[in-house]
C-alpha positions in Angstrom: 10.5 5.8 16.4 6.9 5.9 16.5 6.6 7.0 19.5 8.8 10.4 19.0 5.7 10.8 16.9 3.0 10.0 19.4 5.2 12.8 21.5 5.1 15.2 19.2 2.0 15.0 18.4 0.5 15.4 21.8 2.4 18.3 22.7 0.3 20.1 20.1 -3.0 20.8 21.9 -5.3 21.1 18.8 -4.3 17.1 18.9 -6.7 14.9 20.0 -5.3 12.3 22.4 -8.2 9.7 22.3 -7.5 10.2 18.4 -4.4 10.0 18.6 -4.2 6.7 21.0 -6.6 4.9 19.1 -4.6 6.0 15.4 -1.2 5.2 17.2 -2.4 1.4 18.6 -4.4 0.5 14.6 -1.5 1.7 12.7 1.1 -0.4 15.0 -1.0 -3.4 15.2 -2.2 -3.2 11.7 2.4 -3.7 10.9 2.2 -6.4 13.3 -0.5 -7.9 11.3 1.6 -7.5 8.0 4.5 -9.0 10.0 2.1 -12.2 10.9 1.1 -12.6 7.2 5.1 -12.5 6.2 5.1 -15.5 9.0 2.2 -17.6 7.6 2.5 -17.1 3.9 5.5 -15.6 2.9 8.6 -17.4 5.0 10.2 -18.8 2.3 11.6 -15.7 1.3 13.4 -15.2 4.5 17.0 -14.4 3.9 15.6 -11.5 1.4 17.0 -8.0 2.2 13.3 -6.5 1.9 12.7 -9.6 4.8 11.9 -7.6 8.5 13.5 -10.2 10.2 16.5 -11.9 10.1 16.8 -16.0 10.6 18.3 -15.5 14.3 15.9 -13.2 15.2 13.2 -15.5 14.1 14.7 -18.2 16.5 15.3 -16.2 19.4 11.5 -15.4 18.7 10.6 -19.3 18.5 12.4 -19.7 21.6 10.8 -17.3 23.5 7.2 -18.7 22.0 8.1 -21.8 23.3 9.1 -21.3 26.7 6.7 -18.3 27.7 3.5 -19.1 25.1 1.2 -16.9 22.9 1.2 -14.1 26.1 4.6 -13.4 25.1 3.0 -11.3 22.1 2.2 -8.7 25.5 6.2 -7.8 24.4 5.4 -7.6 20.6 5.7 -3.7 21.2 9.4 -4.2 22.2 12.2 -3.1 19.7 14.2 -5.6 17.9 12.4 -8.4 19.7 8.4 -7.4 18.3 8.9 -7.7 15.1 10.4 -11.8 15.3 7.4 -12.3 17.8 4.8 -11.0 15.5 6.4 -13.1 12.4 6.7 -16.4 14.4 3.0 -16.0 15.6 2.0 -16.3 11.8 4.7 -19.2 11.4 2.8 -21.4 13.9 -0.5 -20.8 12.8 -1.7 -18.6 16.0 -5.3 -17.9 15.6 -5.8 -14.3 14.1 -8.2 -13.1 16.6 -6.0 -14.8 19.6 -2.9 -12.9 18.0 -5.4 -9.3 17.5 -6.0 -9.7 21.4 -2.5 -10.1 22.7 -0.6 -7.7 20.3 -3.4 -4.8 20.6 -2.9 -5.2 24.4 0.2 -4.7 24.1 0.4 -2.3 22.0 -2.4 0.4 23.5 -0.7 0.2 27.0 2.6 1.2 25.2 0.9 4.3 23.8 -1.8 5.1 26.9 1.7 5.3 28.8 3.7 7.1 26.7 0.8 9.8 26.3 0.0 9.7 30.2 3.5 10.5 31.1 3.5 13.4 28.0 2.7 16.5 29.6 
């Protein structure tokens, strides 16, 4: 959804789209971050309706951790599929600055694409 936003946004000229990249990438990574802290301190209330991800999105996240490693967080910007990466990060104890790196990555080129191919 956030990117209907990031559209809509750059159609209007007065917005800035340096602005509005860099606002777009924080505010995405900056859930991803509240989705690793859910992972690392707060699992055991998985199962909670307020929880963002369910238990078998958590394991298809674990599987894909340990098949592909910590560059799988490149697809943390993916629907349904982000969220369980970002969580399971936290769950193994992923270095914060390791998981900043891969998820901001991944994140900005979502957003410098989207607003390159906004007219």
């Amino acid at each position: 959804m956030s990117e209907a936003a990031v559209v809509a946004a750059a159609l209007h000229r007065e917005t800035g789209r340096s602005a509005l990249f860099v606002a777009a990438t924080l505010g995405n990574v900056l859930g991803a971050v509240v989705n690793f802290a859910l992972g690392r301190f707060l699992i055991r209330f998985e199962g909670r309706r307020w929880f963002p991800v369910s238990a078998a999105g958590r394991q298809k996240a674990e599987a894909l951790f340990a098949r592909y490693g910590q560059p799988v967080l490149l697809l943390s910007w993916l629907p349904v599929i982000g969220d369980p990466l970002t969580l399971v990060a936290g769950l193994l104890r992923m270095p914060l600055p390791l998981f900043l790196l891969f998820v901001s990555i991944g994140k900005a080129a979502r957003y410098a694409v989207i607003l390159y191919l906004t007219p």
